[in-house]
C-alpha positions in Angstrom: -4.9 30.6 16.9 -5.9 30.4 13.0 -8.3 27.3 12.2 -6.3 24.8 10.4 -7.4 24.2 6.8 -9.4 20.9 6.0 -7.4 18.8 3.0 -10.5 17.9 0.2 -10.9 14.3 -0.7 -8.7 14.8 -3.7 -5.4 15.7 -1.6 -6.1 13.4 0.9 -6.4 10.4 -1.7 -3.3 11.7 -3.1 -1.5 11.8 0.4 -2.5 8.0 1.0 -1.2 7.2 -2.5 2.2 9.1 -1.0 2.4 7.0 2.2 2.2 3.8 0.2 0.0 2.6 3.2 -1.9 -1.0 3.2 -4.9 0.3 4.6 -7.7 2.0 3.0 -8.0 5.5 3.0 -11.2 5.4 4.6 -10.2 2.9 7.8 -7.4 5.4 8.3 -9.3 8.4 8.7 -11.0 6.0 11.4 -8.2 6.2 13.4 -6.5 9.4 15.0 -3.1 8.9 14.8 -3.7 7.6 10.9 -6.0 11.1 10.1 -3.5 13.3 11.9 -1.0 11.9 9.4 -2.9 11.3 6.4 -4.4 15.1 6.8 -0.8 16.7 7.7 0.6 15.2 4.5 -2.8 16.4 2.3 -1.7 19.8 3.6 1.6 20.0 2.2 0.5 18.7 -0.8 -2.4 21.4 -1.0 0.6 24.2 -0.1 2.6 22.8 -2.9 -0.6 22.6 -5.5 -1.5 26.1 -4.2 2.2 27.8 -5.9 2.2 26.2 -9.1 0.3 28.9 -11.4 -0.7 27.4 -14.7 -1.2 30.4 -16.6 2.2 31.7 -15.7 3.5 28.3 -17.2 1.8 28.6 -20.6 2.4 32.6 -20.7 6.2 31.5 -20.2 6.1 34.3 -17.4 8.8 34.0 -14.9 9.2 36.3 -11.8 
């Protein structure tokens, strides 16, 4: 079984921006059922921020 990936600070700041939560990002992380959220979300976001290639967009090269 792979290792999962650990979302940086970045993608997990932008995930609690996502979930519109009241809590902090820091007291969520505190609690388990928060983090698993919080971190699952971070991941898709990092899988999303991982296919977007800049310099295909300013080369206008499309596949």
């Amino acid at each position: 079984m792979p290792a999962r990936i650990q979302p940086d600070r970045a993608a997990l700041e932008i995930a609690h921006r996502m979930l519109f939560s009241t809590l902090s990002l820091d007291e969520m992380l505190m609690h388990p059922a928060h983090k698993l959220i919080v971190e699952t979300v971070a991941r898709r976001h990092m899988q999303r921020r991982e296919r977007l290639d800049v310099k295909k967009l300013q080369a206008n090269d499309r596949d």
